[in-house]
N, C-alpha and C positions, 0 to 999 in steps of 0.2 A: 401426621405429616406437618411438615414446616408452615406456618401463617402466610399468605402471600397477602399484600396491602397496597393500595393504593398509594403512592407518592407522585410529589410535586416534587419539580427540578427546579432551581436557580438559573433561567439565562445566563449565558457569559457576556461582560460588557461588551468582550473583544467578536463577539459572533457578528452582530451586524457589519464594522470592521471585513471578517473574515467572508461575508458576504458579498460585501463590496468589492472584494481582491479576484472571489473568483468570476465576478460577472466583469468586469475590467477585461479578466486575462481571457474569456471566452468572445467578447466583443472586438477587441482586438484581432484576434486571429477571425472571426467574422468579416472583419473589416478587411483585411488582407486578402481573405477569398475572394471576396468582390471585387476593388480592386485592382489586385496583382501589385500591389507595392511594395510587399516583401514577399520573400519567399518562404514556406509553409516546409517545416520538416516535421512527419512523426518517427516519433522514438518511442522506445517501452520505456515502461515506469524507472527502470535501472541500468538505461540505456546511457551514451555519453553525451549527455544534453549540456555538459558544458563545451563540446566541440562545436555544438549546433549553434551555440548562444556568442559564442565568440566568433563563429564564422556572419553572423548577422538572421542569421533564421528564427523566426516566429516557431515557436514547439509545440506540439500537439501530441496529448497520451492517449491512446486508444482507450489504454487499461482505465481509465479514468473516466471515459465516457462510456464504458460498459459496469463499472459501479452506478454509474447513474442509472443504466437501466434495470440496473439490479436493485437499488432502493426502492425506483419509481413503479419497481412489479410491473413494469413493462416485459423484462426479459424474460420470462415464461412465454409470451404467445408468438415470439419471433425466433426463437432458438429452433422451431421445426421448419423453417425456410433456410436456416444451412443443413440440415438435417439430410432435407430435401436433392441438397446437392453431394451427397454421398459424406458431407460432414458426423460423423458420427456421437450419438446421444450421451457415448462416454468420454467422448474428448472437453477442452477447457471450454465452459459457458459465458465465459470473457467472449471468447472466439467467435463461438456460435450465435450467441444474442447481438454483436455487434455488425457480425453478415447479414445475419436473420434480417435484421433493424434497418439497413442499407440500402437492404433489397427493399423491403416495403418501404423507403422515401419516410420516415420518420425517426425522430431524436428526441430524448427527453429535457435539450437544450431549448426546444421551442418553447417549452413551458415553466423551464426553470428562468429564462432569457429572452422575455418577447424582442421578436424581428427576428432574430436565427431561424433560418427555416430548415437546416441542415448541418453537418459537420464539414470543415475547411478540408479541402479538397488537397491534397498532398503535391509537393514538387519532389519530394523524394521521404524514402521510408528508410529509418535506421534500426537496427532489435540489436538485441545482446542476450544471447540464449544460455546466460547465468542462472536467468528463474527458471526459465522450461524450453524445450522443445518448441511449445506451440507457438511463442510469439513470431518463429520465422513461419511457419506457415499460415500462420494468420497474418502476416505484413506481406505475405507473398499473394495471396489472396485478393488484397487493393493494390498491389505496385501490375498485377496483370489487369485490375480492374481499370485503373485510372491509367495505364500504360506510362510507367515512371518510374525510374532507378531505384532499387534496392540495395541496402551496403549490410554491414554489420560484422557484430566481434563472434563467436563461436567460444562461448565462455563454459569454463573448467564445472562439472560437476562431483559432488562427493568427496569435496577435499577437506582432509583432517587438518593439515599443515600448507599456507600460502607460500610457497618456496620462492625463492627468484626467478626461478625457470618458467612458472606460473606468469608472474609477474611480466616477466620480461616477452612471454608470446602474448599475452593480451595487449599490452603496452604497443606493441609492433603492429597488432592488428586492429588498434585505432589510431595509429601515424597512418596505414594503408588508408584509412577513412577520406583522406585530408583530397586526395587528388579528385576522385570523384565527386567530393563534395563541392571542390572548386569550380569544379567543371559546371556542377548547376547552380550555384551561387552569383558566378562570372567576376570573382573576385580572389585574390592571393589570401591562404590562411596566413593571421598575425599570430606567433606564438606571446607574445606581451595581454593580446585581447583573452588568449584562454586562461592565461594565469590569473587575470583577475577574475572572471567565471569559477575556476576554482576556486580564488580565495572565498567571494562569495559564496559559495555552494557549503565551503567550512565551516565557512560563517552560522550559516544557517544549520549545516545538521549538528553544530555544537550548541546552538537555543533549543532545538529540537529536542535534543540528552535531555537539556537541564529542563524541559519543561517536561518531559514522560517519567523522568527522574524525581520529580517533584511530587509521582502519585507515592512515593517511596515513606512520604511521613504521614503519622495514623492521628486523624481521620484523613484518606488521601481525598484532597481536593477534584480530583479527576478520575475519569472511566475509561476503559478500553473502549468503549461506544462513541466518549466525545469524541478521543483521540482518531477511530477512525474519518473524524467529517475535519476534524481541524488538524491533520496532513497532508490537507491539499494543497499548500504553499510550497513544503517540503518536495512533495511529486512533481506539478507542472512548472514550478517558479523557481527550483534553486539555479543557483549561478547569477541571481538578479536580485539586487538592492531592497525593492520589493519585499522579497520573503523573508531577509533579515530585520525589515523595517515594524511585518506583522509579527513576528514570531520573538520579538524585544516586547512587544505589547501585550503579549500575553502573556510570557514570564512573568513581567509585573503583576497582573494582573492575579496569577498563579500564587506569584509570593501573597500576595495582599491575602488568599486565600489561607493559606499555609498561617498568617500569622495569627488574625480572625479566629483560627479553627473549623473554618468550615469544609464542611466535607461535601463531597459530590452526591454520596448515600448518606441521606439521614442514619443517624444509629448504628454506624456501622460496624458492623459483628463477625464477617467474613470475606475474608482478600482472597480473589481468584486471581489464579494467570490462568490468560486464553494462549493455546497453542493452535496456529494456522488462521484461517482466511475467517473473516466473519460471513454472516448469512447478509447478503445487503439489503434484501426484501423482510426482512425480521430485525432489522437494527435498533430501532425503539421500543417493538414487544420484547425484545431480550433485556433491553437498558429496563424495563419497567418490571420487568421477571425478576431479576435480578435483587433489583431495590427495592421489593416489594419484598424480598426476605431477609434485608439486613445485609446483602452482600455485595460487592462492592468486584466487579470484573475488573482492576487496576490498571493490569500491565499484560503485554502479547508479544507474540514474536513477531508479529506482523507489522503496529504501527513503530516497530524498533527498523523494520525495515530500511530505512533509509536516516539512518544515521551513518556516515562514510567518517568517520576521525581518522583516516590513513589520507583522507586529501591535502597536498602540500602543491602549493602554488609554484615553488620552488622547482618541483621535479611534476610537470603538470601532466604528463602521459603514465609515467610510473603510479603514480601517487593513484592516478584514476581506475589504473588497470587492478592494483591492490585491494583497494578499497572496494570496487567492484567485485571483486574476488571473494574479498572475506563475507560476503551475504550470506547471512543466517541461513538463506532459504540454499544455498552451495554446497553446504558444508557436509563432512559424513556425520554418520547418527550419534559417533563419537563425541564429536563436536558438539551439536544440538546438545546433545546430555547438559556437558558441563555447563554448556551455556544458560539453560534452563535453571542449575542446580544454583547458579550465583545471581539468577534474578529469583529463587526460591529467597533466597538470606537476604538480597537488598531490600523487597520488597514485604517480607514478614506475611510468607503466602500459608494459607489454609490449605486451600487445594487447585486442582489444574483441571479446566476441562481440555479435549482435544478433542476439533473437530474434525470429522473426517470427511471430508468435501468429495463428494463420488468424482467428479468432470474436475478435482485438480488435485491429482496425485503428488504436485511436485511441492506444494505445499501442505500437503495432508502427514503427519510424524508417528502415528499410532497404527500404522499397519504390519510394523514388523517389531513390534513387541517393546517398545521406547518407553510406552507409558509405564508397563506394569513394572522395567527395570529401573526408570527412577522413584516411581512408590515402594520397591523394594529397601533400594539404597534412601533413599530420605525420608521415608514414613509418613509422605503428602500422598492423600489419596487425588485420584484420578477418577474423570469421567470423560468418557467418550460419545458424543453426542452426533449421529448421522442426518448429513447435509447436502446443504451446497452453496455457494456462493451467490449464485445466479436463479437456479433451475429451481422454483418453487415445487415444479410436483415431485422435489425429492425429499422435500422437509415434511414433518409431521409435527404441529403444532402442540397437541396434545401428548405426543412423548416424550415431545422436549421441555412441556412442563411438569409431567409427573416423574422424568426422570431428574429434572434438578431439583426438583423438591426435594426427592430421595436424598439425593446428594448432601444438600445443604442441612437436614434434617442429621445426616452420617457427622457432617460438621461438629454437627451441634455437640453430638456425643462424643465426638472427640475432643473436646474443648470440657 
């Protein structure tokens, strides 16, 4: 079997920086709870937070405070209090651990964030059911708990080709957005305030590229593991000066990397792409598994997530509806392929795990035969590694390192 080893990481200069950004942006909507001096909108993570951002609302991601529960291995002992409520043990654990967690009156914000004693309390909830289904039942969930307006788009799934027709109904049913939003805002939407939200938003997911982009030279500077903790700019903060301001500092920082030669993995010997959701409660024994055999998790389809290059400030409803559209996580399997097959050649991949997340189908790609058809056509082998994002009693600690060993060892021999 492959050596597993002990390694030390490098801090990023840019992390304290990045620390500082997300306790800001959590204190702030803190402060508005209290308050009442702006008004508090949740959206999903791919929701259209630059309508919200231009209409003057403070933004809140669910999705984002149920990774927190997920790193902080909280969300195992609260997922059976939605359970409880006929939520069921196979639906999304974003969902479940974030009800769960509500009901029992605690947040992993109290401890990441002293004074927060809770999550901001919503004036209105926006979804865009481009990634799944569940985000509207999960926003439906707190707009009957906190008794307050629910809006949202009803977005395309399993689409090969973004047509106009695509385009043109999502587009229309976020102009719908506008009027209810007014109504709880108590001000006229400015289309001049969304275009610049847009531009910003461009802003940012084109530093995003070029820094994910960046794990693309050998030794790559960066991990699928940092990248999941340093997209949180990209999630809660684009459409705002902000994220373009951190995400300029960490490019640098990146290149400075790139020129040095330093890499993220010591020694590094093997370039994975992850397919799907990470485990949030395993993020660091994975980053250390990982490193500890030479290999180097680089690039995902995940933290690619929210890169939008179809936003044009220009045409700021079209431009949004598109861009939202073409999401990795949308597309048919067709898609995914190709897509996969040109970050195989960008990134000079060894092999691919996929993970199969039990409680999130909508990004789980290895259930109807994807992996074994691009290890056919590209001769990358695959590994398929059984999870979950959230829900710890569905991971196995010890199969998931004897089986990358395996893996990485299969590497070896192919090399």
């Amino acid at each position: 079997m492959a050596e597993e080893k002990k390694v030390a990481r490098k801090k990023l200069r840019t992390a304290e920086a990045m620390g500082k950004f997300m306790a800001d942006y959590y204190y702030e909507l803190d402060n508005a709870a209290k308050t009442g001096e702006k008004k508090i909108a949740w959206c999903t993570s791919v929701g259209p937070a630059e309508i919200l951002r231009a209409m003057g609302f403070l933004v809140y991601f669910p999705e984002t405070h149920s990774a927190m529960l997920g790193s902080s291995r909280m969300a195992t002992d609260y997922i059976p209090y939605a359970n409880a409520l006929d939520y069921s043990p196979e639906v999304c654990s974003y969902m479940t651990a974030d009800i769960g967690a509500f009901l029992q009156g605690v947040t992993p914000l109290s401890k990441a964030f002293p004074g927060i004693q809770s999550i901001p309390k919503p004036d209105v909830l926006v979804f865009n059911t481009n990634q799944c289904r569940d985000v509207r039942d999960w926003f439906s969930w707190f707009a009957r708990r906190f008794n307050v307006p629910i809006v949202g788009v009803d977005g395309n799934r399993h689409v090969k080709v973004v047509t106009d027709t695509i385009v043109e109904s999502n587009a229309k049913q976020m102009e719908n957005l506008i009027p209810p939003l007014e109504k709880v805002i108590g001000k006229k939407f400015d289309i001049d305030k969304l275009r610049e939200a847009v531009a910003l938003s461009r802003k940012c997911s084109n530093l995003w590229k070029d820094i994910l982009e960046v794990a693309s030279v050998k030794p790559s500077p960066l991990t699928f593991f940092d990248g999941c903790t340093l997209m949180g700019p990209a999630v809660v903060a684009r459409g705002t000066q902000p994220a373009v301001d951190i995400y300029e500092q960490l490019l640098e920082e990146m290149k400075e990397r790139v020129k040095d030669k330093e890499g993220a993995v010591e020694n590094e010997k093997f370039r994975i792409y992850w397919d799907g959701m990470p485990v949030w409660g395993r993020l660091r024994a994975h980053s250390e598994l990982f490193a500890g055999l030479n290999a180097n998790v680089l690039a995902s389809t995940y933290c690619s997530s929210w890169i939008f290059t179809a936003l044009d400030p220009a045409e700021p409803f079209k431009s949004m509806a598109r861009a939202y559209s073409e999401l990795f996580n949308s597309r048919s399997d067709e898609y995914k392929e190709e897509y996969i097959k040109e970050k195989i050649k960008l990134y000079g991949i060894d092999g691919i795990i996929f993970h199969d997340a039990k409680t999130c189908p909508y990004n789980t790609n290895c259930r109807y035969g994807m992996s074994k058809r691009l290890e056919n056509e590209t001769g990358i082998p695959s590994l398929i590694i059984n999870g979950d994002l959230n829900d710890l009693r569905l991971v196995s600690d010890e199969q998931m390192k004897t089986n990358v060993e395996a893996f990485i060892e299969q590497l070896a021999e192919n090399k």
